[in-house]
N, C-alpha and C positions, 0 to 999 in steps of 0.2 A: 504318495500312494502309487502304488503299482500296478494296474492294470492289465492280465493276459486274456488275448482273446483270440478264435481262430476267425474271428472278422474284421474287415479292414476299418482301420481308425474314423472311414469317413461314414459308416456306416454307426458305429458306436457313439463318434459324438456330433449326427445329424439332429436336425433342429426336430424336435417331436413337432413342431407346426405343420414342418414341411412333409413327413410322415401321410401314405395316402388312409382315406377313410373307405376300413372295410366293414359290411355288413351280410347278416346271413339273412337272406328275403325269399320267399317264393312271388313267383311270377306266373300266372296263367297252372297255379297249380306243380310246378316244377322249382323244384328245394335249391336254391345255387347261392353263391359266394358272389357278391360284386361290391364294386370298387364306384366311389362316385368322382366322376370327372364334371359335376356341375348341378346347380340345383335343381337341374331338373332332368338331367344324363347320368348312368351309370354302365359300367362295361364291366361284362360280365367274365369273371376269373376262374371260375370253377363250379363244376355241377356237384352235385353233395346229393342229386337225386338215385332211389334204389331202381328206379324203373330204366332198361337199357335200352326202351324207347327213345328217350329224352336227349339219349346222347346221340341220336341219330339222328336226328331235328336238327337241320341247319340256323335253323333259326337261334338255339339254344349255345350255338357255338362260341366258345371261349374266346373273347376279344370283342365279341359283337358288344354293340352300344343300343341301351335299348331306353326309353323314356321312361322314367318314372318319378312320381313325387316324394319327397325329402319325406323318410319316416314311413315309405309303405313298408 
């Protein structure tokens, strides 16, 4: 079988384990994308919120790690 792809082979045949866990959660009211780095840590990837408040919030800022419980 032949496989084309415009992604690199180590990408297509990565271990789905190893693959990170992403979730869409709101936090303190504010809509965003995060990624979990542990069960009780997740670092936040992207805002998905409509208000342009939120992206001015240092606090909400993309990469920050903020505590949360598995499943909020």
């Amino acid at each position: 079988m032949i496989h084309y792809s415009v992604m690199p082979l180590e990408l297509v045949f990565e271990d789905p384990a190893n693959q990170p866990k992403y979730q869409e959660t709101k936090v303190n009211g504010v809509h965003m994308l995060i990624e979990w780095t542990g069960p009780s840590k997740a670092r936040i990837v992207r805002l998905l919120s409509p208000n342009p408040q939120d992206y001015l919030n240092p606090k909400f800022q993309p990469g920050n790690q903020i505590p949360l419980k598995w499943g909020d």
